[in-house]
C-alpha positions as CSV (number, residue, x, y, z in Angstrom):
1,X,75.2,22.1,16.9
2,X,73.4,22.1,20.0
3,X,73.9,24.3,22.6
4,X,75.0,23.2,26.4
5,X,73.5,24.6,29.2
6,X,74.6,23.8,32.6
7,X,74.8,24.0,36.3
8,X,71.5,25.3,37.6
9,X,70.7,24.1,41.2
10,X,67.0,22.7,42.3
11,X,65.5,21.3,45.0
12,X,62.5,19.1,45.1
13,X,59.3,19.6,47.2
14,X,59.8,17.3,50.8
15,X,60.1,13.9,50.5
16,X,59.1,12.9,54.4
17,X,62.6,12.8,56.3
18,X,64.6,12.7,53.4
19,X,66.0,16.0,51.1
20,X,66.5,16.0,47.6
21,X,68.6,18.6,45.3
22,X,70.8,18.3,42.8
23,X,71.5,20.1,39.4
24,X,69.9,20.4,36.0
25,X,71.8,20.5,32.4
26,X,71.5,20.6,29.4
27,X,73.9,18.7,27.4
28,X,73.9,18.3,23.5
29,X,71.3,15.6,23.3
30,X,70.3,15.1,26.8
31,X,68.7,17.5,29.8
32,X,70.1,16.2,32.4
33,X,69.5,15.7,36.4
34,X,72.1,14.7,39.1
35,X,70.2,14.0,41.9
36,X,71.4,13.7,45.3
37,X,68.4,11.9,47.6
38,X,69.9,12.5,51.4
39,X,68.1,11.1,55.1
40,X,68.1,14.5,56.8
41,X,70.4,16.3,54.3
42,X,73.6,14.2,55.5
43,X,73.1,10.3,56.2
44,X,72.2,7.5,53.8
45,X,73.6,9.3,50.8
46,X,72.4,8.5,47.1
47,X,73.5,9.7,44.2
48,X,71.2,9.6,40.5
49,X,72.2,11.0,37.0
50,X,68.8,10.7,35.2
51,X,68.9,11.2,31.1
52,X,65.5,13.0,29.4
53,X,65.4,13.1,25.4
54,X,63.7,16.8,25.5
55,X,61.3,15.0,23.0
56,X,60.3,13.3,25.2
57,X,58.7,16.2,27.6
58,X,55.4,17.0,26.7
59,X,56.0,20.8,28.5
60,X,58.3,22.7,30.8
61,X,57.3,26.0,32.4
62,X,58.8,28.7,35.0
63,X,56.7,30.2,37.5
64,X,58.1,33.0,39.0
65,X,58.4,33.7,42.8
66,X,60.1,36.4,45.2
67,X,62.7,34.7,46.1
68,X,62.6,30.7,44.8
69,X,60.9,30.6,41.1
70,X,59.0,26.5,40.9
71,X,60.2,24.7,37.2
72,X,57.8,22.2,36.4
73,X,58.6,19.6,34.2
74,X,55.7,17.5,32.5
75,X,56.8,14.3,30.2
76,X,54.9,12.5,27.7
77,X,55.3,9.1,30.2
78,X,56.0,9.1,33.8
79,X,59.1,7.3,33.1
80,X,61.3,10.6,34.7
81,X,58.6,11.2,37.0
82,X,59.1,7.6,38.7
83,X,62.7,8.0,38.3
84,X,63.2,10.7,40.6
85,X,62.8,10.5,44.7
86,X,59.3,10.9,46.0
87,X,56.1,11.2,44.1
88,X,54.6,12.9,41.9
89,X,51.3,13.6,39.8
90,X,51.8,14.2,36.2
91,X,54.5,17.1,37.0
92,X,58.2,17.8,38.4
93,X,57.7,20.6,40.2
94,X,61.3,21.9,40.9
95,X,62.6,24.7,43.2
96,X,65.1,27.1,41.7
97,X,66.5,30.0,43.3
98,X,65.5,33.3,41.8
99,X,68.9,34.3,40.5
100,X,68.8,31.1,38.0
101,X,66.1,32.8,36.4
102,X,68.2,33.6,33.7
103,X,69.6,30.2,32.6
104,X,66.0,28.5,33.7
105,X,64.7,30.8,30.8
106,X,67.5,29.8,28.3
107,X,67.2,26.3,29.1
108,X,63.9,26.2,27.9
109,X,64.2,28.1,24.7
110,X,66.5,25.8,24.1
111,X,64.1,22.7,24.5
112,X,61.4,24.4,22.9
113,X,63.9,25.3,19.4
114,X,65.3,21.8,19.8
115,X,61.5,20.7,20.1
116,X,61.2,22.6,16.6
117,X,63.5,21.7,14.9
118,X,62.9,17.8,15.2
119,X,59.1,18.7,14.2
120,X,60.6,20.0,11.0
């Protein structure tokens, strides 16, 4: 049975006036991202729960920082990458503080053994 991994915080790089954060999971067939897209951190409010198949990610990677380590996410199409507020190249580059190091790892060995298993 697949494992669920949850609750780790991000942010995304600046999108002009607006802020965007929210949390990623892992949920048994889904990673997940609720996204909360805010005009200066507190007006015009929106809220988005986007759904990835971990298939359908072509690579995810951690590169590690002092204090904030950067996630990037790169899918197969830019369908997630279009999804999310702002824009972006071929990457999600998300910002994760340092002390979700941990979980950021164990979310992606559990992408890459769920990415093995299906290969099987």
């Amino acid at each position: 049975m697949p494992r669920t991994i949850s609750g780790i915080p991000f942010q995304l790089p600046d999108v002009g006036l607006r802020e965007v954060s929210g949390r990623l999971y892992l949920d048994e067939d889904f990673l997940v991202f609720d996204v909360e897209d805010a005009l200066a951190g507190e007006f015009d409010k929106e809220v988005h729960v986007i759904k990835v198949d971990p298939a359908a990610l072509d690579a995810i990677r951690l590169e590690r920082g002092l204090v904030r380590d950067r996630l990037f996410i790169r899918p197969r199409k830019s369908d997630l990458l279009t999804a999310m507020p702002g824009k972006y190249g071929v990457e999600l580059p998300l910002k994760i503080w340092r002390k979700h190091r941990q979980t950021v790892l164990e979310l992606i060995e559990e992408i890459a053994r769920r990415g093995r298993e299906e290969a099987a």
